[in-house]
Residue, then its C-alpha position, 0 to 999 in steps of 0.5 A: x122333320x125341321x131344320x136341325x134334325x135334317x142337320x144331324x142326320x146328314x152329319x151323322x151319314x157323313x161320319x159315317x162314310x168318313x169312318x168307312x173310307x178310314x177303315x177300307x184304307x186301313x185295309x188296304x195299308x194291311x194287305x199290301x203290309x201282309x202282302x210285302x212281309x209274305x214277298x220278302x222271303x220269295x224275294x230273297x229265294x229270287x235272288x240266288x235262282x235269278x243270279x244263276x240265270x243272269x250268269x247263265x244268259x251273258x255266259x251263253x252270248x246274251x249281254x247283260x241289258x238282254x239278260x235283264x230285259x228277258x227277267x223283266x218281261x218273264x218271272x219263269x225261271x225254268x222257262x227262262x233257262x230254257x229258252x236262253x238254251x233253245x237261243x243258244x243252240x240256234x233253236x227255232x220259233x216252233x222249238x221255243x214255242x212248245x218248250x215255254x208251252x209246256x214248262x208254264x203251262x202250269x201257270x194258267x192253272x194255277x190262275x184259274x185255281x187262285x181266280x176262287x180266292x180272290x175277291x171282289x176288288x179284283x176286276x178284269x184288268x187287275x186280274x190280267x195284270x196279276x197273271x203275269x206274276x203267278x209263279x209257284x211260290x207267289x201261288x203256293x203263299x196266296x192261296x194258303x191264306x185262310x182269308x179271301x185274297x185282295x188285290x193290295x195283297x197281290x200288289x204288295x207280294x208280287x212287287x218285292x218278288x218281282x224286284x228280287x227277281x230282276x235285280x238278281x238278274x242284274x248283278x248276275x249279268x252284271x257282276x257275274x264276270x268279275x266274281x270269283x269263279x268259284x263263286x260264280x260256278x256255285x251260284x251257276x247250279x243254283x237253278x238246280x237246287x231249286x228243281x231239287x227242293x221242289x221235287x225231292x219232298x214230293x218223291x219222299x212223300x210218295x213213291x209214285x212221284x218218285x218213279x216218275x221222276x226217275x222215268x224222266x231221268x232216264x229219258x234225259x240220260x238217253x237223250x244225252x248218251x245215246x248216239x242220234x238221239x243226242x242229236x235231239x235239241x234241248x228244247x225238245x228233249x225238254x218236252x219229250x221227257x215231261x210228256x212222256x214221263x207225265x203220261x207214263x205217270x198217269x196211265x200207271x196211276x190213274x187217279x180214281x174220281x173219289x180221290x181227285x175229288 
Protein backbone atom coordinates (compact mmCIF):
# COMPACT_ATOMS: atom_id res chain seq x y z
CA UNK A 1 0.00 0.00 0.00
CA UNK A 2 1.85 3.48 -0.69
CA UNK A 3 1.61 6.65 0.65
CA UNK A 4 -1.31 8.11 -1.22
CA UNK A 5 -3.62 5.20 -0.86
CA UNK A 6 -2.85 5.00 3.32
CA UNK A 7 -3.97 8.89 2.79
CA UNK A 8 -7.48 8.05 1.42
CA UNK A 9 -8.06 5.52 3.69
CA UNK A 10 -7.61 7.47 6.64
CA UNK A 11 -9.54 10.44 5.18
CA UNK A 12 -12.40 8.24 4.16
CA UNK A 13 -12.39 6.60 8.43
CA UNK A 14 -12.44 10.23 9.42
CA UNK A 15 -15.26 11.11 7.37
CA UNK A 16 -16.90 8.67 8.32
CA UNK A 17 -16.80 8.97 12.00
CA UNK A 18 -17.46 12.80 11.52
CA UNK A 19 -20.88 11.75 9.62
CA UNK A 20 -21.55 9.23 12.65
CA UNK A 21 -21.08 11.94 15.55
CA UNK A 22 -23.25 14.43 12.72
CA UNK A 23 -26.14 11.92 13.05
CA UNK A 24 -25.94 10.79 16.97
CA UNK A 25 -26.20 14.53 17.86
CA UNK A 26 -28.97 14.99 15.22
CA UNK A 27 -30.49 12.13 17.56
CA UNK A 28 -29.85 13.46 20.17
CA UNK A 29 -31.38 17.24 19.07
CA UNK A 30 -34.52 14.94 18.25
CA UNK A 31 -35.00 13.08 21.39
CA UNK A 32 -34.78 15.67 23.62
CA UNK A 33 -37.15 17.99 20.98
CA UNK A 34 -39.71 14.98 21.05
CA UNK A 35 -39.09 14.60 24.79
CA UNK A 36 -40.07 18.76 25.41
CA UNK A 37 -43.22 18.57 22.92
CA UNK A 38 -44.42 15.18 25.10
CA UNK A 39 -43.33 17.44 28.51
CA UNK A 40 -45.39 20.11 27.61
CA UNK A 41 -48.90 18.83 27.94
CA UNK A 42 -47.89 16.99 31.36
CA UNK A 43 -46.70 20.57 32.33
CA UNK A 44 -49.20 22.45 31.56
CA UNK A 45 -51.63 19.60 33.54
CA UNK A 46 -48.73 20.35 36.86
CA UNK A 47 -49.63 23.60 36.65
CA UNK A 48 -53.45 23.76 38.05
CA UNK A 49 -52.67 20.23 40.48
CA UNK A 50 -49.31 22.16 41.70
CA UNK A 51 -51.03 25.55 42.30
CA UNK A 52 -53.65 23.52 44.80
CA UNK A 53 -51.16 22.21 46.48
CA UNK A 54 -49.09 25.40 47.03
CA UNK A 55 -52.25 27.16 48.44
CA UNK A 56 -52.76 23.76 50.33
CA UNK A 57 -49.36 24.00 52.13
CA UNK A 58 -49.05 27.82 53.07
CA UNK A 59 -53.18 27.55 54.08
CA UNK A 60 -52.04 24.67 56.23
CA UNK A 61 -49.02 26.93 58.32
CA UNK A 62 -46.10 26.10 55.80
CA UNK A 63 -44.35 29.22 54.25
CA UNK A 64 -44.28 29.92 50.79
CA UNK A 65 -40.17 28.71 50.41
CA UNK A 66 -41.33 25.51 52.47
CA UNK A 67 -44.01 24.78 50.14
CA UNK A 68 -41.74 25.11 47.45
CA UNK A 69 -38.85 23.27 48.81
CA UNK A 70 -41.13 20.35 49.42
CA UNK A 71 -42.08 20.45 45.15
CA UNK A 72 -38.69 20.73 44.55
CA UNK A 73 -37.43 17.90 46.27
CA UNK A 74 -40.82 15.37 45.65
CA UNK A 75 -42.92 15.07 42.14
CA UNK A 76 -45.63 13.20 44.17
CA UNK A 77 -48.49 14.86 44.20
CA UNK A 78 -50.84 12.76 46.45
CA UNK A 79 -47.74 12.18 48.42
CA UNK A 80 -47.02 15.49 48.87
CA UNK A 81 -50.74 16.45 49.98
CA UNK A 82 -50.65 13.96 52.32
CA UNK A 83 -47.92 14.22 54.06
CA UNK A 84 -48.40 18.12 54.43
CA UNK A 85 -51.83 16.84 56.23
CA UNK A 86 -49.83 14.26 58.39
CA UNK A 87 -47.42 17.73 59.34
CA UNK A 88 -50.45 19.59 59.80
CA UNK A 89 -51.98 17.26 62.17
CA UNK A 90 -48.93 16.70 64.22
CA UNK A 91 -48.48 13.22 62.42
CA UNK A 92 -45.28 11.20 63.53
CA UNK A 93 -42.31 9.75 61.56
CA UNK A 94 -43.69 6.19 61.43
CA UNK A 95 -47.42 7.80 60.28
CA UNK A 96 -45.40 9.71 57.52
CA UNK A 97 -43.34 6.84 57.03
CA UNK A 98 -46.01 4.38 55.92
CA UNK A 99 -48.41 6.94 54.10
CA UNK A 100 -45.63 7.94 51.33
CA UNK A 101 -44.75 3.87 51.67
CA UNK A 102 -48.03 3.32 50.23
CA UNK A 103 -49.28 5.96 47.96
CA UNK A 104 -45.49 6.08 45.86
CA UNK A 105 -44.84 2.78 45.91
CA UNK A 106 -46.08 2.71 42.71
CA UNK A 107 -43.35 4.50 41.29
CA UNK A 108 -40.84 1.71 41.86
CA UNK A 109 -42.83 -0.42 39.60
CA UNK A 110 -43.48 1.81 37.21
CA UNK A 111 -39.35 2.19 37.12
CA UNK A 112 -38.93 -1.44 36.98
CA UNK A 113 -41.32 -1.79 33.97
CA UNK A 114 -39.84 1.33 32.05
CA UNK A 115 -36.32 0.01 33.01
CA UNK A 116 -37.21 -2.53 29.66
CA UNK A 117 -37.79 0.16 27.09
CA UNK A 118 -34.98 2.41 27.66
CA UNK A 119 -31.82 1.98 25.97
CA UNK A 120 -28.27 1.48 25.91
CA UNK A 121 -27.58 5.27 26.96
CA UNK A 122 -28.90 4.78 30.11
CA UNK A 123 -26.22 3.67 32.76
CA UNK A 124 -26.65 3.46 36.20
CA UNK A 125 -26.33 7.13 37.14
CA UNK A 126 -28.71 8.09 34.40
CA UNK A 127 -31.12 5.67 35.60
CA UNK A 128 -30.73 6.82 39.56
CA UNK A 129 -31.29 10.48 38.39
CA UNK A 130 -34.43 9.34 35.94
CA UNK A 131 -36.19 7.84 38.93
CA UNK A 132 -36.85 10.79 40.68
CA UNK A 133 -38.97 12.05 38.26
CA UNK A 134 -41.15 8.69 37.19
CA UNK A 135 -44.88 10.10 37.91
CA UNK A 136 -47.53 8.36 36.21
CA UNK A 137 -48.04 10.89 33.46
CA UNK A 138 -44.09 10.89 32.60
CA UNK A 139 -44.67 6.87 32.79
CA UNK A 140 -48.03 6.62 31.06
CA UNK A 141 -46.23 8.76 27.72
CA UNK A 142 -42.60 7.21 27.77
CA UNK A 143 -43.65 3.88 27.57
CA UNK A 144 -46.24 4.06 24.90
CA UNK A 145 -43.74 5.15 22.73
CA UNK A 146 -43.23 2.42 19.90
CA UNK A 147 -39.52 3.07 19.92
CA UNK A 148 -36.86 2.21 22.59
CA UNK A 149 -36.59 5.22 25.12
CA UNK A 150 -33.37 7.25 25.50
CA UNK A 151 -32.03 9.24 27.96
CA UNK A 152 -32.47 12.85 25.79
CA UNK A 153 -35.79 11.94 25.68
CA UNK A 154 -36.23 11.44 29.49
CA UNK A 155 -34.08 14.72 30.14
CA UNK A 156 -36.39 16.74 27.57
CA UNK A 157 -40.08 15.48 29.19
CA UNK A 158 -38.70 15.30 32.82
CA UNK A 159 -37.10 18.94 32.73
CA UNK A 160 -40.47 21.24 31.16
CA UNK A 161 -42.55 18.51 33.75
CA UNK A 162 -40.56 19.35 36.26
CA UNK A 163 -40.48 23.14 35.99
CA UNK A 164 -44.26 23.07 35.40
CA UNK A 165 -44.45 21.24 38.72
CA UNK A 166 -42.22 23.62 40.94
CA UNK A 167 -43.46 26.76 39.45
CA UNK A 168 -47.25 26.10 40.02
CA UNK A 169 -46.01 25.50 43.51
CA UNK A 170 -44.72 28.76 43.37
CA UNK A 171 -47.45 30.96 42.40
CA UNK A 172 -49.78 28.75 44.46
CA UNK A 173 -47.71 29.47 47.61
CA UNK A 174 -46.98 32.89 46.32
CA UNK A 175 -49.72 34.41 44.83
CA UNK A 176 -52.53 32.15 46.57
CA UNK A 177 -53.08 34.90 49.17
CA UNK A 178 -53.98 37.87 47.16
CA UNK A 179 -56.20 35.81 44.82
CA UNK A 180 -59.80 36.03 44.79
CA UNK A 181 -61.13 33.56 47.17
CA UNK A 182 -63.19 32.10 44.82
CA UNK A 183 -60.50 31.37 42.72
CA UNK A 184 -58.51 30.27 45.16
CA UNK A 185 -61.37 27.74 46.52
CA UNK A 186 -61.77 26.31 42.68
CA UNK A 187 -57.84 25.85 42.04
CA UNK A 188 -57.84 24.46 45.91
CA UNK A 189 -60.08 21.04 44.56
CA UNK A 190 -57.96 20.77 41.64
CA UNK A 191 -56.04 17.66 43.41
CA UNK A 192 -59.49 16.36 43.40
CA UNK A 193 -60.27 16.38 40.00
CA UNK A 194 -56.94 14.83 39.06
CA UNK A 195 -58.11 11.66 41.39
CA UNK A 196 -61.18 11.65 39.57
CA UNK A 197 -59.84 11.71 35.76
CA UNK A 198 -57.69 8.79 36.98
CA UNK A 199 -60.29 6.71 38.58
CA UNK A 200 -63.80 7.51 36.90
CA UNK A 201 -62.33 5.76 33.30
CA UNK A 202 -60.89 2.90 34.64
CA UNK A 203 -64.64 2.36 36.86
CA UNK A 204 -66.35 3.01 33.73
CA UNK A 205 -64.54 0.41 31.94
CA UNK A 206 -64.95 -2.18 34.44
CA UNK A 207 -67.19 -2.69 37.24
CA UNK A 208 -64.37 -4.42 39.36
CA UNK A 209 -62.65 -1.16 39.70
CA UNK A 210 -65.46 0.38 40.19
CA UNK A 211 -66.52 -1.54 43.46
CA UNK A 212 -63.20 -1.28 44.81
CA UNK A 213 -63.31 2.20 44.82
CA UNK A 214 -66.65 2.46 46.53
CA UNK A 215 -65.24 -0.27 49.21
CA UNK A 216 -62.48 2.49 49.59
CA UNK A 217 -65.39 5.15 49.82
CA UNK A 218 -67.23 3.82 52.29
CA UNK A 219 -64.06 2.77 54.66
CA UNK A 220 -63.24 6.75 54.26
CA UNK A 221 -66.85 7.88 55.36
CA UNK A 222 -66.45 5.47 58.20
CA UNK A 223 -63.48 6.80 59.21
CA UNK A 224 -65.02 10.28 59.19
CA UNK A 225 -68.31 9.76 60.60
CA UNK A 226 -68.16 7.05 62.93
CA UNK A 227 -67.27 8.37 66.68
CA UNK A 228 -63.71 6.77 67.61
CA UNK A 229 -62.91 5.97 64.53
CA UNK A 230 -62.71 9.32 63.33
CA UNK A 231 -60.30 9.66 66.24
CA UNK A 232 -57.79 7.86 63.41
CA UNK A 233 -55.00 10.26 61.79
CA UNK A 234 -55.36 10.94 58.39
CA UNK A 235 -52.23 9.72 57.27
CA UNK A 236 -53.39 6.04 58.62
CA UNK A 237 -56.75 6.25 57.33
CA UNK A 238 -55.06 6.72 53.99
CA UNK A 239 -53.53 3.59 54.12
CA UNK A 240 -56.14 1.31 55.95
CA UNK A 241 -58.56 2.26 53.17
CA UNK A 242 -56.12 1.47 50.34
CA UNK A 243 -54.95 -1.80 51.89
CA UNK A 244 -58.11 -2.90 52.80
CA UNK A 245 -59.75 -1.96 49.62
CA UNK A 246 -56.77 -3.53 47.60
CA UNK A 247 -57.04 -6.47 49.47
CA UNK A 248 -60.75 -6.87 49.41
CA UNK A 249 -60.12 -6.36 45.28
CA UNK A 250 -58.01 -9.01 44.96
CA UNK A 251 -59.52 -11.78 46.92
CA UNK A 252 -62.85 -10.98 45.00
CA UNK A 253 -61.24 -10.97 41.82
CA UNK A 254 -58.23 -12.82 41.83
CA UNK A 255 -56.39 -12.60 38.50
CA UNK A 256 -55.92 -16.10 36.65
CA UNK A 257 -52.02 -16.61 35.62
CA UNK A 258 -53.50 -16.99 31.84
CA UNK A 259 -54.98 -13.45 31.91
CA UNK A 260 -51.93 -11.55 33.91
CA UNK A 261 -49.89 -13.03 31.50
Amino acid sequence: MDISENKFYKVMYLYGNEEKMENEASDKKKDIKRGVQDGIPIALGYLSVSFAFGIMAVSAGLTPWQAILISVANVTSAGQFAGVEIMAACGGFVEMALTQLVINIRYALMSLSLAQKVDDTFKKPTRMAVSFCVTDEIFAVSVSRNKTVSKYYMLGIISVSYIGWIAGTAFGALLGGILPAVISDALGIAIYGMFLAIILPAARDDSRFLKVIIIAVVLSCMFRWIPVLNKVSSGFVIIICAVAASAVGAWLYPIDEEEGN
